[in-house]
Structure formats: structure tokens, C-alpha cells
Backbone as CSV, one residue per row, in Angstrom:
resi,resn,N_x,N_y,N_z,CA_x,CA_y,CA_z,C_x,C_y,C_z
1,UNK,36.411,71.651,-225.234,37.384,72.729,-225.247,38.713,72.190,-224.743
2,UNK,39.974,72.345,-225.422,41.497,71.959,-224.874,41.452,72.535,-223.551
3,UNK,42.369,71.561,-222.996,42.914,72.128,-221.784,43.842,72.292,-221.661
4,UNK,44.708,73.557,-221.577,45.976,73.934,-221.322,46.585,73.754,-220.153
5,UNK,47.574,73.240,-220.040,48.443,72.816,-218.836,49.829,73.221,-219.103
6,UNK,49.887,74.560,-217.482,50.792,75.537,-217.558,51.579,76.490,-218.798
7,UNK,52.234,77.552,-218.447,52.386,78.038,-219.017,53.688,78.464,-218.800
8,UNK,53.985,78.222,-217.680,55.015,78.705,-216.823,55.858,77.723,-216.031
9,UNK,55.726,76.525,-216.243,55.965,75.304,-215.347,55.786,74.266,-216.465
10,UNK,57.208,73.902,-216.616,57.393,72.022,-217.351,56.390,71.356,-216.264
11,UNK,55.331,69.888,-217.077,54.420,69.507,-216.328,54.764,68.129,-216.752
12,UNK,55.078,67.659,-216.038,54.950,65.632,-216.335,54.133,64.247,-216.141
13,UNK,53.579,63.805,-217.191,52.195,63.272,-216.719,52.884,62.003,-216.686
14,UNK,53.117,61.391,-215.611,53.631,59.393,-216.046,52.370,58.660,-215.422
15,UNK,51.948,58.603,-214.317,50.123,57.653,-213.812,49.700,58.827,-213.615
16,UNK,49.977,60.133,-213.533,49.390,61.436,-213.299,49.788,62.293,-213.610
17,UNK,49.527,63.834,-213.229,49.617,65.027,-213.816,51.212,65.682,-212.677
18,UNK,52.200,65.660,-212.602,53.081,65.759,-211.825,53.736,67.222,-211.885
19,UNK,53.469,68.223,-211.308,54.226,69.348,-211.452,55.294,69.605,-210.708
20,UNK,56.408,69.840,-211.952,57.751,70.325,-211.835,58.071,71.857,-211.857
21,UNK,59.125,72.197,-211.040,59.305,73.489,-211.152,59.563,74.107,-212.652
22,UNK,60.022,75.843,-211.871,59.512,76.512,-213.281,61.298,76.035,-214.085
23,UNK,60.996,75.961,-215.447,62.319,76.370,-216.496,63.375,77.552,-215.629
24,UNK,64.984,77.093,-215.046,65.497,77.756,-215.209,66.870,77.825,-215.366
25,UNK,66.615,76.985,-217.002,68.494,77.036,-217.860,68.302,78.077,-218.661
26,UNK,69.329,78.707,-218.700,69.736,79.739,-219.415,69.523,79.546,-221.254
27,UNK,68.921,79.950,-222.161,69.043,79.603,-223.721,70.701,79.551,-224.078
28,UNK,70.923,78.994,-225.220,72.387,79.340,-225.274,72.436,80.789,-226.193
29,UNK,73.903,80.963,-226.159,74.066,82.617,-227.315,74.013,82.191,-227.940
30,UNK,73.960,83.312,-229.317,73.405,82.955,-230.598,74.798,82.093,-231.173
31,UNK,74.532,81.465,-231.855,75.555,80.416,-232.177,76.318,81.206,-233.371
32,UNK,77.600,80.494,-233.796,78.351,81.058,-234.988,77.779,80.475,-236.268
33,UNK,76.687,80.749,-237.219,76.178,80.055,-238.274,77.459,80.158,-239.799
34,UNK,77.924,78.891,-239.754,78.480,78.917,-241.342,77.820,77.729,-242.149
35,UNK,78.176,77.960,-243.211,78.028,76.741,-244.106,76.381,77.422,-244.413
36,UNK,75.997,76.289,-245.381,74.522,76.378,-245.273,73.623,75.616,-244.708
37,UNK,72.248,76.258,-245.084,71.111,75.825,-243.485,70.521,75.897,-244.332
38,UNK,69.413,75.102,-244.403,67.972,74.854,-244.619,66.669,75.248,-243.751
39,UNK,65.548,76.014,-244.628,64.760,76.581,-243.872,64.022,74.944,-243.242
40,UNK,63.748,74.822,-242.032,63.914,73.370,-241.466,64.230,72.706,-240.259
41,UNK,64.028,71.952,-239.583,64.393,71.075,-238.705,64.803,69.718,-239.715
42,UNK,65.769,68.750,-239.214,66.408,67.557,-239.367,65.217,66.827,-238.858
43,UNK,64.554,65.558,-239.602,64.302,64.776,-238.852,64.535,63.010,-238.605
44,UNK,64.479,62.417,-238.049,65.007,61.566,-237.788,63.734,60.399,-237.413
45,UNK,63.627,59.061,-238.037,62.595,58.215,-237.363,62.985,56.817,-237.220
46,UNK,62.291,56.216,-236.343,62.807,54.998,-235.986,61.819,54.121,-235.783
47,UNK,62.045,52.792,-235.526,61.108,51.840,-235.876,61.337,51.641,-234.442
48,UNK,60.429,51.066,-233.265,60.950,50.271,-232.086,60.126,51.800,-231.421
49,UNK,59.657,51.264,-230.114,59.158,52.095,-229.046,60.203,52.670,-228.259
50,UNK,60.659,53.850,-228.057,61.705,54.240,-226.834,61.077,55.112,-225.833
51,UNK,60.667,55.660,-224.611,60.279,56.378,-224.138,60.906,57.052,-224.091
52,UNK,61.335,58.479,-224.238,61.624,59.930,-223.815,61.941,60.163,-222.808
53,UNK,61.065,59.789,-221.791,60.543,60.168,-220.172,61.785,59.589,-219.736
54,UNK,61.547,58.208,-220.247,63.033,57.406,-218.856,64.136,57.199,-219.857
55,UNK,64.282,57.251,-221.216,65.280,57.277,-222.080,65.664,58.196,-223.294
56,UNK,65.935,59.636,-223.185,65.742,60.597,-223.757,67.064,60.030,-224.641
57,UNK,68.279,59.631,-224.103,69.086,58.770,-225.061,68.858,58.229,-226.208
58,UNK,67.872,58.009,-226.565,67.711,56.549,-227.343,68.183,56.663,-228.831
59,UNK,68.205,58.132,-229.125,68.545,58.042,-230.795,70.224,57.492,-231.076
60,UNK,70.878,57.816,-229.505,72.344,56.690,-229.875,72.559,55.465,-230.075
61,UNK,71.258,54.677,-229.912,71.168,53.649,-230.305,70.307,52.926,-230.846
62,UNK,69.489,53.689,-231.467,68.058,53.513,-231.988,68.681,53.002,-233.621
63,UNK,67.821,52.288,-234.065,68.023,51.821,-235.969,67.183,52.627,-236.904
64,UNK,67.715,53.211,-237.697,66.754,54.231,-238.138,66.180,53.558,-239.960
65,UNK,65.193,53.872,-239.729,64.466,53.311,-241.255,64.607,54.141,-242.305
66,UNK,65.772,54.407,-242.604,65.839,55.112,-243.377,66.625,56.386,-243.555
67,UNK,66.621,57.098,-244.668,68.288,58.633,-244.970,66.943,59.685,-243.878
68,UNK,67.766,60.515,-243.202,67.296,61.801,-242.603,66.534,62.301,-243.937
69,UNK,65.445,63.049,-242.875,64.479,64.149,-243.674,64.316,65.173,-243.200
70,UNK,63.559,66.403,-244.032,63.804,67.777,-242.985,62.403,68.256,-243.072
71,UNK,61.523,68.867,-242.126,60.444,69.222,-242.153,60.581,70.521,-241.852
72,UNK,59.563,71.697,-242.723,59.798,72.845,-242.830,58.132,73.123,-242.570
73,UNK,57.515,74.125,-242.233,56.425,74.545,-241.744,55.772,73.462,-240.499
74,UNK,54.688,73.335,-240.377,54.309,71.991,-239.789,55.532,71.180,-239.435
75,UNK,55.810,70.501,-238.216,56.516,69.355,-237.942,55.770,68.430,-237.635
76,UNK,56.002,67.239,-238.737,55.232,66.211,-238.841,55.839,64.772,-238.599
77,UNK,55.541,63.734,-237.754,56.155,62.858,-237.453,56.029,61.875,-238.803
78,UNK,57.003,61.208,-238.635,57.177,60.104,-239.795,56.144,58.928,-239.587
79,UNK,55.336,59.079,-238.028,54.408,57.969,-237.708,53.056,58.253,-238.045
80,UNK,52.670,57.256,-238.364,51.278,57.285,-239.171,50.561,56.263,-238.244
81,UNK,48.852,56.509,-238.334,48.103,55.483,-237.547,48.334,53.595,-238.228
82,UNK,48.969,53.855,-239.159,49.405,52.141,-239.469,51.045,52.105,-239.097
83,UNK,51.249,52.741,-238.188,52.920,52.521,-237.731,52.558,52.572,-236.371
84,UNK,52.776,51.537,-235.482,52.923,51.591,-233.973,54.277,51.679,-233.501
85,UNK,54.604,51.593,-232.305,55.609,51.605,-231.404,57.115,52.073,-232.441
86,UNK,56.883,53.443,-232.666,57.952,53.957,-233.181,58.658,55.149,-232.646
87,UNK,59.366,56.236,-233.011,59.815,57.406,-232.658,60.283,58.413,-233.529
88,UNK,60.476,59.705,-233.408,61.102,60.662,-234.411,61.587,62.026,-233.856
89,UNK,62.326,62.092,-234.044,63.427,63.495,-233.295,63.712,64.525,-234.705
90,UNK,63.332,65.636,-233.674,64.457,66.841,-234.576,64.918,67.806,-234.139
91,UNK,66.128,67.693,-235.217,67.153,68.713,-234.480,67.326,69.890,-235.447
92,UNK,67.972,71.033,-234.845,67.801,72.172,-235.515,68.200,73.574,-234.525
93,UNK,67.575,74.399,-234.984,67.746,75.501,-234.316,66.366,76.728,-234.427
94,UNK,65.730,77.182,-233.516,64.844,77.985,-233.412,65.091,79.543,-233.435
95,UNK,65.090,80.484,-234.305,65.189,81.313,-234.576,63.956,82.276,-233.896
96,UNK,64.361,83.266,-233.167,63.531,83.860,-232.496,63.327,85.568,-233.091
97,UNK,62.265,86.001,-233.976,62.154,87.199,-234.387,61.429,88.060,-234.155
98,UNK,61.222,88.108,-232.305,61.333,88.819,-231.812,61.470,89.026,-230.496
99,UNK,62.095,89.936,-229.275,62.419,89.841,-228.111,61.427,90.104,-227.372
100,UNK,61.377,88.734,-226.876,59.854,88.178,-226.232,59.763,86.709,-225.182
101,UNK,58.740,86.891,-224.957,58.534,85.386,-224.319,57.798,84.597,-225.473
102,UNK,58.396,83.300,-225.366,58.189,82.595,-226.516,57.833,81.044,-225.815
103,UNK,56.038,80.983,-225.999,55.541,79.957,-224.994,55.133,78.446,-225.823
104,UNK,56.349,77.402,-225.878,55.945,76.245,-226.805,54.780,75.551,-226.335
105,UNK,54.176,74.864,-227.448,52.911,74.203,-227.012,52.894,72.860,-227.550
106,UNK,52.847,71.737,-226.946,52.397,70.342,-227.274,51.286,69.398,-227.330
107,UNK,50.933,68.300,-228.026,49.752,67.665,-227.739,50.049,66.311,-228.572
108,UNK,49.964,65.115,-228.001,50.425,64.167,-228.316,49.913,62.824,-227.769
109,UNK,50.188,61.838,-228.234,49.808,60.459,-227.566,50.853,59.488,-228.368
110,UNK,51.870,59.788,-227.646,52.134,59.043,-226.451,52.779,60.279,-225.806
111,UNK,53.964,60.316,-225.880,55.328,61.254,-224.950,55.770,62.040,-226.383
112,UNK,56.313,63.389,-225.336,56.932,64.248,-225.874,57.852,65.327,-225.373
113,UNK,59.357,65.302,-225.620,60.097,65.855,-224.846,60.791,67.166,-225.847
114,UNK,60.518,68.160,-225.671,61.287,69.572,-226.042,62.780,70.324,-225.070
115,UNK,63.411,70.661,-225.700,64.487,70.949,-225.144,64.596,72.490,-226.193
116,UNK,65.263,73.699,-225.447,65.837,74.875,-226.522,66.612,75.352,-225.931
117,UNK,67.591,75.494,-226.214,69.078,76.334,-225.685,69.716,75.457,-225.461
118,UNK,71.264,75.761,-225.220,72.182,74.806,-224.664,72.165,73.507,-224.289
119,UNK,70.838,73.037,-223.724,70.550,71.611,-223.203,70.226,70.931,-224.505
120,UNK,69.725,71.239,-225.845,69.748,70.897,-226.653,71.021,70.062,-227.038
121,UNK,71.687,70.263,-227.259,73.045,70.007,-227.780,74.298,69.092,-226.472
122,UNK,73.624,68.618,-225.660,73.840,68.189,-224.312,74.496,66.510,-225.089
123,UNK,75.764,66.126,-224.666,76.126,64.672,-225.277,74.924,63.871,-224.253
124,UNK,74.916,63.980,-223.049,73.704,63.171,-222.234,72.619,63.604,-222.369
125,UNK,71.527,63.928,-222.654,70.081,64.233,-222.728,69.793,64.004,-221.128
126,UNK,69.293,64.961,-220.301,68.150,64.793,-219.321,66.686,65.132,-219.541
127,UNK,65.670,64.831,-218.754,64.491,65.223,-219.146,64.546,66.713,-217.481
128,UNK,65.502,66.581,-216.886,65.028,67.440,-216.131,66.186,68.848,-216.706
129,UNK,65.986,68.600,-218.185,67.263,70.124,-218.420,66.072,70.458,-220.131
130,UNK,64.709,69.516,-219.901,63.944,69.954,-220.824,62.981,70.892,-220.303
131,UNK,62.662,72.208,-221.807,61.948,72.997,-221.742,60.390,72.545,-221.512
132,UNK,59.663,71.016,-221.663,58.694,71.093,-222.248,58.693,69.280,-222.083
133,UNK,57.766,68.695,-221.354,57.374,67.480,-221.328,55.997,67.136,-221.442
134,UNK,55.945,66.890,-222.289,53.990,66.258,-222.814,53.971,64.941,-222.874
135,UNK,52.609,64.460,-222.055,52.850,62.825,-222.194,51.214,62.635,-221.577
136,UNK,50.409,62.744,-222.788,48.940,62.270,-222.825,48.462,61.646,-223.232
137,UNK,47.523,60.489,-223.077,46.459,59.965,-223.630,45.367,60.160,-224.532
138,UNK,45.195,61.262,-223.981,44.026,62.379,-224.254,44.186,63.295,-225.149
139,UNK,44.888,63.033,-226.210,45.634,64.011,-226.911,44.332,63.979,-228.016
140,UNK,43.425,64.920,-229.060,44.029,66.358,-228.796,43.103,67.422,-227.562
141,UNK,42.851,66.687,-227.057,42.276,67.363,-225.728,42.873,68.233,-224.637
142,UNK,43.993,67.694,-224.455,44.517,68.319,-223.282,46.426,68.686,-223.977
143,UNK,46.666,69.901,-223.526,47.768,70.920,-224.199,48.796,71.281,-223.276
144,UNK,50.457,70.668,-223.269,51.156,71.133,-222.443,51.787,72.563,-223.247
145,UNK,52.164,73.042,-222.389,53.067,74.253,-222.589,53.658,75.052,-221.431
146,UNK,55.121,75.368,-222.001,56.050,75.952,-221.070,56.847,77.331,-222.352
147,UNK,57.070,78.554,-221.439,57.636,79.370,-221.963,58.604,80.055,-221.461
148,UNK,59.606,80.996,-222.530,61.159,81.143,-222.111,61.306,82.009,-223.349
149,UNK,62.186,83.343,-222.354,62.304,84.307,-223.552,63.397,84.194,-223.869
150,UNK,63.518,84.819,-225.564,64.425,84.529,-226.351,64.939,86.046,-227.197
151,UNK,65.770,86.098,-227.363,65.993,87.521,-228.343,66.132,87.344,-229.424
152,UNK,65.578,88.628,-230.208,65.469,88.502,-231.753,66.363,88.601,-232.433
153,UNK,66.876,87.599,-233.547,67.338,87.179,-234.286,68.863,86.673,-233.605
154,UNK,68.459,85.626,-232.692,69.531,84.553,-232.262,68.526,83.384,-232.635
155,UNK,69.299,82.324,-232.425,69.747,81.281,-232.991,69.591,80.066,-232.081
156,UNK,68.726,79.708,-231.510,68.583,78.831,-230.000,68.413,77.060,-230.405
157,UNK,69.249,76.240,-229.925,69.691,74.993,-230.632,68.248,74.448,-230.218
158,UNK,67.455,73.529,-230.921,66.097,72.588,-230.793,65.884,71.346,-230.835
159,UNK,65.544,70.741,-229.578,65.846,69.124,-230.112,64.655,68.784,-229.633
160,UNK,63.456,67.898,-230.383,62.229,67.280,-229.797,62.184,66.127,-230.304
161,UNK,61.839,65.113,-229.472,61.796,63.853,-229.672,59.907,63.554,-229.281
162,UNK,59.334,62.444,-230.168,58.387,62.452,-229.790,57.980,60.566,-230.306
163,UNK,57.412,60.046,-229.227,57.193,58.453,-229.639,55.546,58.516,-229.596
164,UNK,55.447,57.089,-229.718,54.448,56.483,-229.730,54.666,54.895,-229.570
165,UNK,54.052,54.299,-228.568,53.991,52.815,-228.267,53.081,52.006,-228.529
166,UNK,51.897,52.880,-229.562,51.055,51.953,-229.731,49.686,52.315,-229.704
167,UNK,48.591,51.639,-229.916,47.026,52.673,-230.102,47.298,53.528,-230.759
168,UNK,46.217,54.778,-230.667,45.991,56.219,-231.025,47.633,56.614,-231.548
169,UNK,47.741,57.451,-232.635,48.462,57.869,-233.232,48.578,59.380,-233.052
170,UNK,48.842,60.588,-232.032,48.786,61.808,-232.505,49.605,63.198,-232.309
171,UNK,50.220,63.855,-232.714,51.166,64.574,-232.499,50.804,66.203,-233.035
172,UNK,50.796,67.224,-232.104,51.072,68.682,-232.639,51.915,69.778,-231.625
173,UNK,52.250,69.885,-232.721,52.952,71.635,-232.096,53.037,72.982,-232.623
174,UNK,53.582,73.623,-231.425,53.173,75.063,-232.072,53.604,75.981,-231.325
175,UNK,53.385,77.233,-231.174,53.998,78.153,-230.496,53.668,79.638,-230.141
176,UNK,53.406,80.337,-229.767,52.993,81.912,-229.471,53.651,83.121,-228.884
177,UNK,53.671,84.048,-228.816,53.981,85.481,-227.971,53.076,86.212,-228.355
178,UNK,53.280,87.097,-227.061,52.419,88.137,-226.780,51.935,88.926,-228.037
179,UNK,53.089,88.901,-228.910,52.483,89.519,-230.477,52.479,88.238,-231.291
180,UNK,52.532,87.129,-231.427,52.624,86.648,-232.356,51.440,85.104,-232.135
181,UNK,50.260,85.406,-232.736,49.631,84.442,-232.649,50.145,82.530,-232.725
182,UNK,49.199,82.073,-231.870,49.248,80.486,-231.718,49.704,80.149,-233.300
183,UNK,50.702,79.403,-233.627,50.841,78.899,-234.844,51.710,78.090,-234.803
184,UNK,50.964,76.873,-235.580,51.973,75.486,-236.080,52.994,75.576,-236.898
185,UNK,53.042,76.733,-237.709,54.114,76.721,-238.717,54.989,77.545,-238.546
186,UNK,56.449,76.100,-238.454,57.297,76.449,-238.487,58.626,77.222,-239.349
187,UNK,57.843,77.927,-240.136,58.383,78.431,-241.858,59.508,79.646,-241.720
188,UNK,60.653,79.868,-241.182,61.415,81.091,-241.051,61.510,81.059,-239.748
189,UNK,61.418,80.078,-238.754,61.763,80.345,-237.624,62.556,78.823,-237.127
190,UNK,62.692,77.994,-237.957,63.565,76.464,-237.735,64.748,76.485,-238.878
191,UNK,65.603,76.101,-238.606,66.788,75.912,-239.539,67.964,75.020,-239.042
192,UNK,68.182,73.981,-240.062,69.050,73.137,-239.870,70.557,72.889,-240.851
193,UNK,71.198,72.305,-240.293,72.947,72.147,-241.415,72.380,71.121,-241.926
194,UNK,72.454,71.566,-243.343,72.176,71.152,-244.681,72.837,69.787,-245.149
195,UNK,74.271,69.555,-244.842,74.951,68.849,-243.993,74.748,67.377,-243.450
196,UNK,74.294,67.926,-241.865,73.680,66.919,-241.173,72.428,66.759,-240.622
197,UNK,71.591,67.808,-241.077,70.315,67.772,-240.934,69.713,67.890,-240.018
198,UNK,70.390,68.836,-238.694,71.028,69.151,-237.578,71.400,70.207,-237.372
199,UNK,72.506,69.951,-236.189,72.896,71.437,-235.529,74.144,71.413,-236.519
């Protein structure tokens, strides 16, 4: 049976299970949307190991293999069990439809860093201005999650970065409220500039 870890509290595993206090940055307001958007997150992948944890930076200087892609339902990393020590970020915006608490969920091997609201869109990345830090071994066994309410039909900026250094290959996410069942798909609730594949 998974084990869920918190619900209410960003949790950081680096030689152990490290609990950090609860989430408390503000989401940003709903943003001014022009141009067009794609139902979608931007995603972004890279060849080379970066950790998250101690270098949430890294896509400023990371080499990327390749033109941006956009993943719509499921967010699926560009890493496969014959790709080691790589990475993949996306950016976007989370659309919230309805006014609620809205509790993200992770599961991964290696690291995984979530950010929503304002800190998203941050020129420096911290990991201590993220919604959501997953970083297991044990993946799909054991399940981080942290939650933060959002109002319906704004517009909350999304940035998740997620690596892998090597071994085991595995990555999921997903999300819930009180009305809205556990679900991976991201279909009408991610959207990115068409643009830049992005915010």
C-alpha cells in the first residue's frame, strides 16, 4: 500500500525524511492572459544530471536535446529507463476550477521540485519558496504531497522540474480536492504560451 507523506507540510527527503514547515507564499493573482495558450504545460529536457534540491537553477544553463514540447493530460518526462542522468521541467500555468484546497501529489526516483504561484516565475528559483519537494528511492511506493487553496478560474503560474541520476527510472503526478477525485490528468486545468511554451 503507498505511503503518503503529508498533506499539509512540504517534506524533504536528502539521507532522510526531513520535515519542513507548512506552505506559506501567497499564489499569485490571476494573471492577464493574451495571445494564445495551449491546452498544456511547456516541456523542456535535458541530457546531464542536475539536482533540484541543491540546484533548482539549472535550466539556465542546462543544454537541451532538442525544440520544446508540450504535454497535455498526463505529464510525462522525456526520460525513459534507457536514458540515465537526465532532467525535464515544465512551465505553464494551473488553472483552478474550483474554490478549494487543491492538494498536489508526487512520486518519483530521483528528485522532484513543484512550485505554484508567484514563486513560479521567480528569476532565482529557491527550493524553500517550493510548494512540493519529492525525492525517493522508493518510488512508486511512497507519495509526497502538499496542498494550497486556489480560486476558481484563476490562473496560478507552474513550474516542476524533475531529474533522474541514474538506476530506476520513475515519475508521477497528480492532484485532488475535496470534490475532485485523485487524478493524473492534466486536460483543462494546465495551459501554456503557445509562443514559448511557457508562461
Amino acid at each position: 500500500m503507498p505511503t503518503y507523506l503529508s498533506n499539509t507540510n512540504r517534506l524533504q527527503s536528502l539521507q532522510g525524511n526531513v520535515l519542513r514547515g507548512p506552505f506559506s507564499g501567497s499564489p499569485a493573482p490571476t494573471p492577464v492572459i493574451t495571445g494564445s495558450y495551449f491546452d498544456g504545460l511547456g516541456r523542456q529536457s535535458y541530457k546531464g544530471y542536475n539536482n533540484p534540491f541543491t540546484n533548482p537553477n539549472w535550466p539556465s544553463t542546462a543544454v537541451t536535446t532538442g525544440s520544446l514540447q508540450a504535454n497535455s493530460g498526463s505529464l510525462v518526462p522525456w526520460i525513459t529507463n534507457g536514458d540515465v542522468s537526465a532532467n525535464t521541467q515544465w512551465l505553464g500555468y494551473f488553472k483552478a476550477s474550483t474554490t478549494e484546497t487543491y492538494t498536489f501529489i508526487l512520486s518519483n526516483d530521483d528528485e522532484a521540485v513543484l512550485w505554484v504561484g508567484n514563486a513560479a516565475t521567480a528569476s532565482v528559483l529557491t527550493t524553500g519558496s517550493a510548494l512540493l519537494l519529492s525525492n525517493t528511492s522508493n518510488a512508486p511506493s511512497i507519495y509526497y504531497s502538499a496542498s494550497i487553496s486556489l480560486a476558481s478560474g484563476s490562473y496560478y503560474p507552474m513550474r516542476l522540474q524533475y531529474a533522474d541520476g541514474g538506476g530506476g527510472v520513475f515519475f508521477s503526478s497528480s492532484f485532488r480536492t475535496p470534490t475532485i477525485s485523485a487524478t493524473s490528468d492534466f486536460t483543462n486545468y494546465t495551459f501554456c504560451n503557445t509562443s514559448s511554451l511557457g508562461f
